[in-house]
C-alpha positions as CSV (number, residue, x, y, z in Angstrom):
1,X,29.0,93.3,-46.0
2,X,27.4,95.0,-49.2
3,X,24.2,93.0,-48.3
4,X,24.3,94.8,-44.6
5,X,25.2,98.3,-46.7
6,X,22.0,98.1,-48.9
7,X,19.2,96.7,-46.3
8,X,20.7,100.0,-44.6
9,X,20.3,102.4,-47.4
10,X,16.9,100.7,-48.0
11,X,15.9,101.2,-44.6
12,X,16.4,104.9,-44.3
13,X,14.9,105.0,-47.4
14,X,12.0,103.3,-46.1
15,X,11.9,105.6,-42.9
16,X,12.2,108.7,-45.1
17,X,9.3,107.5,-47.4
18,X,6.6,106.4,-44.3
19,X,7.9,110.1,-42.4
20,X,6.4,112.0,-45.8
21,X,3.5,110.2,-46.0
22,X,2.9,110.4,-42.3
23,X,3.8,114.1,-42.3
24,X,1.1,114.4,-45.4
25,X,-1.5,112.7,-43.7
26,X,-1.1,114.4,-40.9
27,X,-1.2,117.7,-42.6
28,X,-4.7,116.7,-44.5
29,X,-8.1,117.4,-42.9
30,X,-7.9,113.8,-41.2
31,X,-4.9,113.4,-39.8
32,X,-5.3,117.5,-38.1
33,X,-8.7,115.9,-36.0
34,X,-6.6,112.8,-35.4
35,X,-4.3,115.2,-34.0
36,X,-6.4,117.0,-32.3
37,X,-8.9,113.5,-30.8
38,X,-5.1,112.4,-29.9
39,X,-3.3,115.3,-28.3
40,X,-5.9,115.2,-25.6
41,X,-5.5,111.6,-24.9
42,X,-2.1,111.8,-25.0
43,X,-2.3,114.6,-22.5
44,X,-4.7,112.9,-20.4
45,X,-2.0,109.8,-20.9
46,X,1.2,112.1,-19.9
47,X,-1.1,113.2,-16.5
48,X,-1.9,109.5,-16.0
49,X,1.8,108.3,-16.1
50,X,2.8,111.1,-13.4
51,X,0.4,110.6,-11.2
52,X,1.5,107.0,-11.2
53,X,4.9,108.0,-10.9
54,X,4.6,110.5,-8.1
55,X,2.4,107.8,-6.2
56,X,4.8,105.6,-7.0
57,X,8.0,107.7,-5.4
58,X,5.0,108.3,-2.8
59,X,4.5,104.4,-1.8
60,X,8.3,104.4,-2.1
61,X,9.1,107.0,0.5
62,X,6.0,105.6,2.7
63,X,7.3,102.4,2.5
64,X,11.2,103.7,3.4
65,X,9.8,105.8,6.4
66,X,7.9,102.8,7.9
67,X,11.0,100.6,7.8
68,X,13.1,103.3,9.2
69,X,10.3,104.0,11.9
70,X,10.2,100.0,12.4
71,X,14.4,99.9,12.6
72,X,13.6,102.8,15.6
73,X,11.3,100.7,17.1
74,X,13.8,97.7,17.4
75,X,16.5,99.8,18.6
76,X,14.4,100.7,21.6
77,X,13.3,97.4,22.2
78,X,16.4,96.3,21.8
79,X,18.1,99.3,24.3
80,X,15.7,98.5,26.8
81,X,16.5,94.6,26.7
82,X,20.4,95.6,27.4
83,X,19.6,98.3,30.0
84,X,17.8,95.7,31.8
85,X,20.2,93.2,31.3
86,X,22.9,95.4,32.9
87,X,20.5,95.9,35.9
88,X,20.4,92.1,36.3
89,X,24.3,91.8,36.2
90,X,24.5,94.5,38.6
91,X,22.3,93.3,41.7
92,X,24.2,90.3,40.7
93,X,27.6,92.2,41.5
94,X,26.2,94.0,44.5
95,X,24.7,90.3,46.2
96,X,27.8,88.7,45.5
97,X,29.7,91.7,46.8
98,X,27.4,90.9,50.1
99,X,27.8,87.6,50.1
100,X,31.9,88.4,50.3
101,X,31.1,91.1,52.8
102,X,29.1,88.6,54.8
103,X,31.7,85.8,54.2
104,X,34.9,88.5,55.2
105,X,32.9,88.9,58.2
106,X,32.3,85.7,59.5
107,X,35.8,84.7,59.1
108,X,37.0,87.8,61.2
109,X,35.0,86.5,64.1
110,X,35.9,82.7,63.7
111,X,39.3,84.0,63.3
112,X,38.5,86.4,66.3
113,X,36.9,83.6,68.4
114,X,39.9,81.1,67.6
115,X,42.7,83.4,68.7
116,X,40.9,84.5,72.1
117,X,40.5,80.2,72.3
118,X,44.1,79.9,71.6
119,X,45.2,83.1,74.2
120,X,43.2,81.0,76.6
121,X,45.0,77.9,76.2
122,X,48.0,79.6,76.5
123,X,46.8,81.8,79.5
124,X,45.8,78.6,80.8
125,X,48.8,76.0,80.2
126,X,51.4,78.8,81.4
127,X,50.2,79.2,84.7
């Protein structure tokens, strides 16, 4: 534990010493151009970095409006194929509802056809 006290008191030591020399140097006649030649690229760095973050949030929000445009596009494809399908299932409804019309029909006049047969037959066998 005293090891791990004194690296730490030697560290900040350390950190204080290099932050006076590098606040000397760059006081001096040097370290004020280096300041200067810097400043600009760092500038020139901080305008980099935001333009590739706002065309990043850019490509983002393109690429977020194309999926949502794409989800749109499915959901219409995908309306269409059930509207359709509904269609289908009702000409199915109204043949079959022909078909029983057509059947109901057809047994009304066998039924019909039988009972005037059978009134005949009894017309016939009570005379």
């Amino acid at each position: 534990m005293n090891n791990n006290r004194n690296r730490t008191g030697l560290g900040i030591i350390a950190g204080i010493a290099a932050g006076a020399v590098a606040g000397w140097w760059l006081n001096s006649d040097n370290g004020r151009k280096w300041r200067k030649t810097n400043a600009e690229r760092i500038v020139d760095y901080g305008a980099a970095a935001k333009e590739a973050a706002e065309s990043g949030i850019n490509t983002v929000g393109e690429k977020m409006t194309s999926a949502v445009d794409k989800g749109k596009d499915y959901l219409v494809v995908l309306a269409d194929m059930v509207k359709e399908r509904l269609e289908d299932t009702a000409d199915i409804v109204d043949d079959t509802e022909t078909a029983m019309e057509r059947g109901a029909k057809k047994a009304k006049q066998t039924i019909s056809k039988t009972s005037a047969k059978v009134q005949k037959s009894m017309s016939n066998g009570s005379h």
